[in-house]
Each structure stands twice: as structure tokens, then as C-alpha cells.
C-alpha atoms as a printed R data frame, in Angstrom:
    type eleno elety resid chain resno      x       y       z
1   ATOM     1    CA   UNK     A     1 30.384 -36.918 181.975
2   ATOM     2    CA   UNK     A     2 32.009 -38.320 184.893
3   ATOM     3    CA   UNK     A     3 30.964 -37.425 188.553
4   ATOM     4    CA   UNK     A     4 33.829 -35.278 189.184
5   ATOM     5    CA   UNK     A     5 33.277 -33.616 186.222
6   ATOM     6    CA   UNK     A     6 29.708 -32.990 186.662
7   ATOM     7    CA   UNK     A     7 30.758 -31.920 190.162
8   ATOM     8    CA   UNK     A     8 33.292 -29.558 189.152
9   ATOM     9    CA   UNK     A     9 31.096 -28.365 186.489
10  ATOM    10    CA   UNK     A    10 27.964 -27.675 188.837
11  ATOM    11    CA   UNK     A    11 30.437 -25.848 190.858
12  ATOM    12    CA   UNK     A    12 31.045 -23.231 188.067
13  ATOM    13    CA   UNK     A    13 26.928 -22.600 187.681
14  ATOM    14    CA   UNK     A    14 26.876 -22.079 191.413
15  ATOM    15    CA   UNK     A    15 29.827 -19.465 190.736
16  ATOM    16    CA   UNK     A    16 28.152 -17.719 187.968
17  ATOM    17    CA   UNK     A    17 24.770 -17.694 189.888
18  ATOM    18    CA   UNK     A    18 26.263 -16.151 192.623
19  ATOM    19    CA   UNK     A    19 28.200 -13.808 190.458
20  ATOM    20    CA   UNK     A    20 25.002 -12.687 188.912
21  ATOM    21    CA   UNK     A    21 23.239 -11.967 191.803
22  ATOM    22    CA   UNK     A    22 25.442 -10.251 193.794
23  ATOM    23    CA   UNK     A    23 26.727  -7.983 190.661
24  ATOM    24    CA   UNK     A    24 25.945  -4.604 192.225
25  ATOM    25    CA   UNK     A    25 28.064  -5.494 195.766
26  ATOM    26    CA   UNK     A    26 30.910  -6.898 193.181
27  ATOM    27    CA   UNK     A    27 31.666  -3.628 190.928
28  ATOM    28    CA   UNK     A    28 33.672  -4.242 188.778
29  ATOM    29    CA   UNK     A    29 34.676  -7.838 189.155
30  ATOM    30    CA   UNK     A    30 31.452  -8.563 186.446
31  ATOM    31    CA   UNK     A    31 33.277  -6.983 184.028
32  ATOM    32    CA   UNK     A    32 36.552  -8.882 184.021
33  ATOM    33    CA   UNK     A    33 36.381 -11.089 180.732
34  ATOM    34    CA   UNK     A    34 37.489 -14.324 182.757
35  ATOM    35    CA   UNK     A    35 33.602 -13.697 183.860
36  ATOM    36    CA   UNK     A    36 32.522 -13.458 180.029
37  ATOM    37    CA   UNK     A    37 34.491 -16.854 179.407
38  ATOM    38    CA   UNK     A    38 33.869 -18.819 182.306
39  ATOM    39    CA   UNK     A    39 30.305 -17.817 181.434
40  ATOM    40    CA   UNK     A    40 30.908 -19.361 177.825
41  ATOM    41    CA   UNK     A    41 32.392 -22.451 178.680
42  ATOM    42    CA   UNK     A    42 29.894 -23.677 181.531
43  ATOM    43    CA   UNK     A    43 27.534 -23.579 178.482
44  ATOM    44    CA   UNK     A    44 29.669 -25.743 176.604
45  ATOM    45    CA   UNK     A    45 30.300 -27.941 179.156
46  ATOM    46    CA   UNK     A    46 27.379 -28.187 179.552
47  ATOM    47    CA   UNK     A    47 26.499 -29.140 175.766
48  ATOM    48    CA   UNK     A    48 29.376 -31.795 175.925
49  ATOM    49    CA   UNK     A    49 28.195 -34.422 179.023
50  ATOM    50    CA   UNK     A    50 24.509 -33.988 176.974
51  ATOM    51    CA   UNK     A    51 26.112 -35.073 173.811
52  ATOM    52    CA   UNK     A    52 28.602 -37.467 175.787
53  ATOM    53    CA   UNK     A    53 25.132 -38.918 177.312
54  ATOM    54    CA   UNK     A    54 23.239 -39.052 174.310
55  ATOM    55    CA   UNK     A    55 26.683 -40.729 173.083
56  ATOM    56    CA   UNK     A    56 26.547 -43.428 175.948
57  ATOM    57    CA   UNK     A    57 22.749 -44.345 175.213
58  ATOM    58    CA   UNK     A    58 22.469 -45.182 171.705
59  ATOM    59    CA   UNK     A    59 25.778 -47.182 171.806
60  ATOM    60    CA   UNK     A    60 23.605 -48.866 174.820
61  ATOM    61    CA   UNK     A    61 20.618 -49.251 171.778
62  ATOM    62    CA   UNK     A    62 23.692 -50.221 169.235
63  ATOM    63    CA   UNK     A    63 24.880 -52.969 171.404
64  ATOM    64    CA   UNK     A    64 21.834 -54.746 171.779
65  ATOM    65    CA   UNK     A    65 21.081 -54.760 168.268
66  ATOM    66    CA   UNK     A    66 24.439 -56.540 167.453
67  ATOM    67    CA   UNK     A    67 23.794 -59.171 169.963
68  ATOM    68    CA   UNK     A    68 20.541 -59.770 167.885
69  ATOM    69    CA   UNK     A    69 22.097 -59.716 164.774
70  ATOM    70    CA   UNK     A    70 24.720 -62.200 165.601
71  ATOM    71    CA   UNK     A    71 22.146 -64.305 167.533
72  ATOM    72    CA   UNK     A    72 19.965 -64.671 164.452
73  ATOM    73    CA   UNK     A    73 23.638 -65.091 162.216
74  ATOM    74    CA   UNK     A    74 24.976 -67.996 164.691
75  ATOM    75    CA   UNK     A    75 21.516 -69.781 164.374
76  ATOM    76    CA   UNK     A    76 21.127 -69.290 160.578
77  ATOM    77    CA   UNK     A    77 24.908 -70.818 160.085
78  ATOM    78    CA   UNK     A    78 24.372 -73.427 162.208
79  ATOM    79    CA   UNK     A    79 21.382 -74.570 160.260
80  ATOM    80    CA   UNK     A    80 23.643 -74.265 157.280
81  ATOM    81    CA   UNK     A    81 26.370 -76.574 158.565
82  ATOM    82    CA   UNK     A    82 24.015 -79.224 160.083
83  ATOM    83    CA   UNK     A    83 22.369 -79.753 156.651
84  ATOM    84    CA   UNK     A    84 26.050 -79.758 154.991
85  ATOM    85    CA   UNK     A    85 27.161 -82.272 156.785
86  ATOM    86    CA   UNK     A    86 24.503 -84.315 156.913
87  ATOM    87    CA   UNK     A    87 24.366 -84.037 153.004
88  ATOM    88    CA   UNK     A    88 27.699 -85.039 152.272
89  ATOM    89    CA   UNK     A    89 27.004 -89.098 151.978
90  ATOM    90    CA   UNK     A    90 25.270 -87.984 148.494
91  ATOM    91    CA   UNK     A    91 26.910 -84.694 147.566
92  ATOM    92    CA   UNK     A    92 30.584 -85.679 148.524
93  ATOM    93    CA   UNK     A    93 31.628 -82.093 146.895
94  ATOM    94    CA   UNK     A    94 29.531 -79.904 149.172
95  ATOM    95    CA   UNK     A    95 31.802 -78.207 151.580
96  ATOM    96    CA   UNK     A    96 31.263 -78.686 155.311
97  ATOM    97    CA   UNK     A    97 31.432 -75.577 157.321
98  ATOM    98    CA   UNK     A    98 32.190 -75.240 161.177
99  ATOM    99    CA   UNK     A    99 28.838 -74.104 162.846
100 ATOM   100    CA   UNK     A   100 30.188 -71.073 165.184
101 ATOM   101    CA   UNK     A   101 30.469 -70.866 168.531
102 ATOM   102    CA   UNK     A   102 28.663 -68.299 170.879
103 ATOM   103    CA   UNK     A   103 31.563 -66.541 171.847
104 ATOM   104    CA   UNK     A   104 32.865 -65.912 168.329
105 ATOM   105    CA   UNK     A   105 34.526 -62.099 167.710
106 ATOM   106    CA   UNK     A   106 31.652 -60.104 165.339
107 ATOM   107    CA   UNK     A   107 34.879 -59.361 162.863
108 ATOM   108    CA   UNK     A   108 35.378 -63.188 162.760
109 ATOM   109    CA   UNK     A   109 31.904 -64.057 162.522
110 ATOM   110    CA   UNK     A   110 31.684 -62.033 159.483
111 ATOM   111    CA   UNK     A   111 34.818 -63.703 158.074
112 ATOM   112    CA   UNK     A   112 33.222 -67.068 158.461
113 ATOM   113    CA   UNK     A   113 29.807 -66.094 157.022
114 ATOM   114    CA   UNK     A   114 31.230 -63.972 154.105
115 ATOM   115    CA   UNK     A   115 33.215 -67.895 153.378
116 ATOM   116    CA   UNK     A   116 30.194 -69.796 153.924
117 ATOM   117    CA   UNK     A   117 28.113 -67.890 151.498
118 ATOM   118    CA   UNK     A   118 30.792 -68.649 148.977
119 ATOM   119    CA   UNK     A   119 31.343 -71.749 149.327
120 ATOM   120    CA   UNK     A   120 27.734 -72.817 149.516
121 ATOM   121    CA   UNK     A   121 26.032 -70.788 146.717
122 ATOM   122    CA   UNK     A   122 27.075 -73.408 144.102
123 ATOM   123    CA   UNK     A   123 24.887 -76.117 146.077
124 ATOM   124    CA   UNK     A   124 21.756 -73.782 146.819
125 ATOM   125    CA   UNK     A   125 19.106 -76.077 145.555
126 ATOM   126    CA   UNK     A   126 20.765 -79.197 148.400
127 ATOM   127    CA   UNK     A   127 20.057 -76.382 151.022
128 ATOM   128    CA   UNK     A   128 16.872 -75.236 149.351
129 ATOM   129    CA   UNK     A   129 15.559 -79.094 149.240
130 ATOM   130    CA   UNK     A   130 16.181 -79.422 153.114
131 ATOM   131    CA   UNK     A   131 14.490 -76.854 154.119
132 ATOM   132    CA   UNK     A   132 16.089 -73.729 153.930
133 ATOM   133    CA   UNK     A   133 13.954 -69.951 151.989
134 ATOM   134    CA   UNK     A   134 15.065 -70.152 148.493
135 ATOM   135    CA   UNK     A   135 16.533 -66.438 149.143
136 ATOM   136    CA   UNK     A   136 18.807 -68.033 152.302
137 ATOM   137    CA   UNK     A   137 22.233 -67.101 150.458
138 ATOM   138    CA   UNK     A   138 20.685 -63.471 149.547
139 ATOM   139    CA   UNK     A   139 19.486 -63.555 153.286
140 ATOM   140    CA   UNK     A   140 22.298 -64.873 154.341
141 ATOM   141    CA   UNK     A   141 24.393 -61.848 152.569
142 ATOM   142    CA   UNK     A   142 22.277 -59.125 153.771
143 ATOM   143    CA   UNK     A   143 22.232 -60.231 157.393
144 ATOM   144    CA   UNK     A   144 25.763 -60.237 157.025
145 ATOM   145    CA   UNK     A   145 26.055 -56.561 155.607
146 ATOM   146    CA   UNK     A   146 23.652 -55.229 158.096
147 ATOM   147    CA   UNK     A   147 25.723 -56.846 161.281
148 ATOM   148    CA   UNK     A   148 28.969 -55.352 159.571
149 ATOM   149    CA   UNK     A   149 27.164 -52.076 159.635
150 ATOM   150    CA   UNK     A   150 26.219 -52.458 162.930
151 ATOM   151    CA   UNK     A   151 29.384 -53.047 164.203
152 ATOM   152    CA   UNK     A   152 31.510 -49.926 162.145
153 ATOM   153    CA   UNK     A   153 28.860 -47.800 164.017
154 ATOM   154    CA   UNK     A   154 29.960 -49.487 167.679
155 ATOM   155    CA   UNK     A   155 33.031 -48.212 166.679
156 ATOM   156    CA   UNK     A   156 31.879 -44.229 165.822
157 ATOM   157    CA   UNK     A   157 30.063 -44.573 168.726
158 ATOM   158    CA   UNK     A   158 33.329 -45.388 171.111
159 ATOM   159    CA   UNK     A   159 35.177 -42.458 168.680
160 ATOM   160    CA   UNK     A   160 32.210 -39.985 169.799
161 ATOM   161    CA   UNK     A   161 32.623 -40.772 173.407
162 ATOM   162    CA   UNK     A   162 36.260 -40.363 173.686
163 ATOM   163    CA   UNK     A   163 36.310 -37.146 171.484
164 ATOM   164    CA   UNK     A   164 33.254 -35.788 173.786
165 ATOM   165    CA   UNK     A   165 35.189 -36.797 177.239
166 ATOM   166    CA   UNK     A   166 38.169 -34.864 176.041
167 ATOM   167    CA   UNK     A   167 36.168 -31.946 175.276
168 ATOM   168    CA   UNK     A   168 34.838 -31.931 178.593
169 ATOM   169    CA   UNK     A   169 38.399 -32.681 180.753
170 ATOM   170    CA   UNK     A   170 39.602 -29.565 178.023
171 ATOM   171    CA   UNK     A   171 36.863 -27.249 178.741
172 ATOM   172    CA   UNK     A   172 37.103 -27.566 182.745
173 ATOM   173    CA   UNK     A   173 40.756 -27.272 182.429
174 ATOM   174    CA   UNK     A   174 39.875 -23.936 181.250
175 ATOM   175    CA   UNK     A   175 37.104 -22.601 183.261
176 ATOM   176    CA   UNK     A   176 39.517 -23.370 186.194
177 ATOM   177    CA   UNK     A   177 41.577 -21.162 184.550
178 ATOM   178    CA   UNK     A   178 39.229 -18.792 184.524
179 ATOM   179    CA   UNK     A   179 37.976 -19.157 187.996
180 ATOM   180    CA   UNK     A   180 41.352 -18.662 189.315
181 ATOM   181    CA   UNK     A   181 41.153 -15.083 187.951
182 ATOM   182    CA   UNK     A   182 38.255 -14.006 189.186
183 ATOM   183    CA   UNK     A   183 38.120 -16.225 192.767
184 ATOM   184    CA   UNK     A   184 40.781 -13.617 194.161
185 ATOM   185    CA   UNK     A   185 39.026 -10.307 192.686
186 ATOM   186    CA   UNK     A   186 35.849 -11.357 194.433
187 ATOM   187    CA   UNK     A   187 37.135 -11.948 197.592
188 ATOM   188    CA   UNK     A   188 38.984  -8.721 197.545
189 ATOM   189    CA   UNK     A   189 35.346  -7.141 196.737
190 ATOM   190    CA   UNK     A   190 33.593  -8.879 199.487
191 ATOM   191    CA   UNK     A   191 36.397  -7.550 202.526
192 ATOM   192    CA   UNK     A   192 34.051  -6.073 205.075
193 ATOM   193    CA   UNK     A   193 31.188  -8.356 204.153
194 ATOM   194    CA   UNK     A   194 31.330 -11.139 206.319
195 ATOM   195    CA   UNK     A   195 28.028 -13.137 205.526
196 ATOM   196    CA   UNK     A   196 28.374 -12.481 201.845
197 ATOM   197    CA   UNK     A   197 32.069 -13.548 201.802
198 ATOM   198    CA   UNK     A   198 31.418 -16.891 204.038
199 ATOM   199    CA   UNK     A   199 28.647 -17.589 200.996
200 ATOM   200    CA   UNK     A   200 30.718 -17.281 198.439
201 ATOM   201    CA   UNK     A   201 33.419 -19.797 200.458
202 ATOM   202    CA   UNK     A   202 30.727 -22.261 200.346
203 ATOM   203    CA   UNK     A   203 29.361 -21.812 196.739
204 ATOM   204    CA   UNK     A   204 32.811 -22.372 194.939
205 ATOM   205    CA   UNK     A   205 33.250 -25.922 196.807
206 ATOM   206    CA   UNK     A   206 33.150 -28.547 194.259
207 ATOM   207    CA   UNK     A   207 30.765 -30.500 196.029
208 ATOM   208    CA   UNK     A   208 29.546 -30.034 200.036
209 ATOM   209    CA   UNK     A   209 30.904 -32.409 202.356
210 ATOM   210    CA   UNK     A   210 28.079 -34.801 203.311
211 ATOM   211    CA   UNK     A   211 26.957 -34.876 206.902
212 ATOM   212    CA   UNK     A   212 26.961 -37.494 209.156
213 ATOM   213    CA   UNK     A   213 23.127 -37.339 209.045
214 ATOM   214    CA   UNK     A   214 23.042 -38.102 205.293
215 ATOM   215    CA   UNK     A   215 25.960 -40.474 205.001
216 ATOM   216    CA   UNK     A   216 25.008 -43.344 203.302
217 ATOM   217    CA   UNK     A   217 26.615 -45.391 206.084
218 ATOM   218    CA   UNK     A   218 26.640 -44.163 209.472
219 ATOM   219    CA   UNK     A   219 29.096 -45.728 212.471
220 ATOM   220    CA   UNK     A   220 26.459 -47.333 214.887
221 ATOM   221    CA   UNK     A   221 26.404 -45.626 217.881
222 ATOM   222    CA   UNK     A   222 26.913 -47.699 221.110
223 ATOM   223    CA   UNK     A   223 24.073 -46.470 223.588
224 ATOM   224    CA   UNK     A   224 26.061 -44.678 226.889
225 ATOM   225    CA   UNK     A   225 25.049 -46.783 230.084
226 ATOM   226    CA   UNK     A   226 22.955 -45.498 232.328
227 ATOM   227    CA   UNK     A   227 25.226 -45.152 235.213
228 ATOM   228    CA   UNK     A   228 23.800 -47.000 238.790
229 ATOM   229    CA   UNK     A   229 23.990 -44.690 241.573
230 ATOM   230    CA   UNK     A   230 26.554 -45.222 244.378
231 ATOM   231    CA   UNK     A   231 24.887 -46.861 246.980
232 ATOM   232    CA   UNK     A   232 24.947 -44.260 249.998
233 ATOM   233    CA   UNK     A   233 27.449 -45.827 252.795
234 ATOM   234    CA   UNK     A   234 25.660 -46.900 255.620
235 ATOM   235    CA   UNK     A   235 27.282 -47.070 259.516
236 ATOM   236    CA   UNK     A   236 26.486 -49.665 262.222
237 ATOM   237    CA   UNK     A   237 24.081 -48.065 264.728
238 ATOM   238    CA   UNK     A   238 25.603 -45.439 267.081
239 ATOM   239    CA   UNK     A   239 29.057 -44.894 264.907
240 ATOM   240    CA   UNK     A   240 29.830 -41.921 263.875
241 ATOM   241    CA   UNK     A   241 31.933 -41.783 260.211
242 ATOM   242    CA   UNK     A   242 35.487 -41.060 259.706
243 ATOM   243    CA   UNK     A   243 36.155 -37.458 259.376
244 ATOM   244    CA   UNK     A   244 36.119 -36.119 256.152
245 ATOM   245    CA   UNK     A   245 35.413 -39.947 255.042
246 ATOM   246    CA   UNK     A   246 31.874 -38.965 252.998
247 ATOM   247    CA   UNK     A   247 33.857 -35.768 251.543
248 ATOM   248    CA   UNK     A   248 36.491 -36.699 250.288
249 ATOM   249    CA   UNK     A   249 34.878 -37.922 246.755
250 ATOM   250    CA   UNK     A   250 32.785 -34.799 246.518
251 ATOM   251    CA   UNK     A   251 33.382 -31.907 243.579
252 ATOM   252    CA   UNK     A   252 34.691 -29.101 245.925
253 ATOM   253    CA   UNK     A   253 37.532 -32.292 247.114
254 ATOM   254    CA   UNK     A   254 38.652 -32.872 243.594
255 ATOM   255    CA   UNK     A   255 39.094 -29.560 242.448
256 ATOM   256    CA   UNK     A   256 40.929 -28.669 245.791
């Protein structure tokens, strides 16, 4: 579930919460059915980001295996060419296969290995006397079978995601539906109660604004300057000041 969603979605508890708890002030808004559905589909929404989550996790677990499996497939071909080619002064028949690269597809990486088997299982024994299990093309065939396996599940995985994202973007669509119903109802239920009403103002927010104290980043604050105090005028011995010359910056001068 994306963050919006789970916002939006958290928002609708909150709603229902409230709802619940202030049932006997509400009357009869707690029996409109929007209240019933709403009710209904924040529990499936709820279901859906698990199973979207759930979804996102093992394709996590499914795409590390197939990096294993074609690690271990790459290596084992390789071997295969190497001794191919180095066989072919005395076995000019025995086909020489590519070795693949690291950044091979998986769907073409099958395709090569699927060839390779073929084309080497009539010159087993060559491979067999160089080095290689005396099962290597059965090996070689199963590894294949389990990293084609591997790789149709990447792709129910990626189905099951998509299918559970659109559940959840159809669901809220719906509960806002919902909400729009019974938003007005309860605020026509709450006239006269000020604190209640200003609570349920803040509980339907999708998400609180954050305040500057929890921001994750803050605009530094430039420390004020201590301002230095006027030095007081001073007069040569025996001369009296101007008149009205140490009043005419005072408060009473400005605001006159």
C-alpha cells in the first residue's frame, strides 16, 4: 500500500473510532448504512495492503533465488563451453557453445541452456572425462526447469501486486464515497458542540500537518543581536542641552 493510501486509509479508522465513541451525542447518524459500509471496507482495505505486503516480500525472497539460480546456471555453462572448446582439436564434431554473459535476460538464458543441453548430450562421456558429474546434462536440465519455474512465479508475483493495488485505489474510492455521506450528517449532529465538532475537524484529516518542531528539516534560525545601548549624550561642562533635544527620540515623541 502506498503512503497516501495508508494515509487515507488510517484516516477512515480514525473516522469510525470517533464514530463509535461518540454514538450516543450522534443519534441517528450510526445508523445511516454509509456507516455500515465504510465500516466494511476499512476492513478490507485493510486485508488488501497486508496481502499487497505479503505480495511485495516474497517476490523480495523470489528475486534472490533467481539471481542464485542463474549464478549457479552462468557458472555451470561456462564450464561447459570452456571444455568444448578446448576439446575440439580431437572431437572436431563437438559443438562449441558461447559461455553467457552476466547480464543475459533469464528467458534467454534458458533458451541458450535448453540448446546447450541438446547439442551436448551426444558427447557426454568428452564432458564426463574432463571433469564434469556424470549426471551434468540431467543437472544441467533440472537447474534449468527449476530457474524457469522461478521466473513464471516473478511473474504471478508482479500479477498479485497489481491486482492487490487496484483493489486498494477501488476500495478507497469507495469509502470516500461513503464518507462524503456521512461527513455532512455528523456535522449537522455536532451544531452546538463546539469541542466535539473542532475534534471531529481534526480526526477526518488525512494526515496532521507536521510542526515545525518535528519537521525533519528545520530553517536555521539566525540568533537576533543583542542590541548595544545608545550611549547617553554627554554636554561640555556648564552647557545646558537644546530644548527638547534628549526628547525628541522618546516613545511619548513618536506616537505624538
Amino acid at each position: 500500500m502506498k503512503t497516501t493510501q495508508l494515509n487515507t486509509t488510517n484516516a477512515y479508522k480514525r473516522v469510525l473510532i470517533f464514530l463509535n465513541a461518540n454514538a450516543a451525542q450522534l443519534g441517528s447518524v450510526m445508523q445511516l448504512a454509509a456507516v455500515a459500509v465504510l465500516t466494511a471496507l476499512v476492513a478490507s482495505l485493510t486485508g488488501g495492503g497486508g496481502t499487497q505486503g505479503s505480495t511485495v516480500t516474497t517476490k523480495g525472497g523470489n528475486t534472490n533465488q533467481i539471481k542464485t539460480m542463474r549464478a549457479a546456471l552462468i557458472k555451470t555453462m561456462r564450464s561447459i563451453a570452456a571444455i568444448a572448446k578446448a576439446a575440439r582439436p580431437t572431437t572436431p564434431n563437438i559443438p562449441t557453445p558461447q559461455p553467457p554473459p552476466l547480464n543475459i535476460s533469464s528467458a534467454k538464458l534458458l533458451e541458450d541452456a535448453t540448446a546447450m543441453v541438446q547439442a551436448v548430450t551426444p558427447f557426454q562421456q568428452t564432458f564426463i572425462a574432463a571433469g564434469l558429474a556424470a549426471t551434468f546434462v540431467a543437472d544441467l536440465s533440472s537447474a534449468i526447469a527449476e530457474l524457469d519455474s522461478a521466473v513464471t512465479a516473478q511473474g504471478t508475483f508482479k500479477g498479485q501486486r497489481v491486482n492487490a493495488t487496484t483493489v486498494v485505489a477501488t476500495s478507497l474510492k469507495a469509502a470516500r464515497a461513503q464518507f462524503d455521506i456521512i461527513a455532512p450528517q455528523v456535522e449537522n449532529a455536532l451544531v452546538g458542540n463546539e469541542p466535539l465538532l473542532q475534534e471531529w475537524k481534526t480526526i477526518k484529516r488525512v494526515s496532521p500537518r507536521p510542526s515545525s518542531a518535528s519537521s525533519s528539516t528545520s530553517t536555521p534560525v539566525t540568533p537576533t543581536p543583542t542590541p548595544t545601548p545608545a550611549a547617553t549624550p554627554t554636554h561640555p561642562a556648564g552647557t545646558a542641552p537644546a530644548a527638547g533635544a534628549d526628547h525628541a527620540h522618546t516613545p511619548e515623541a513618536i506616537a505624538a
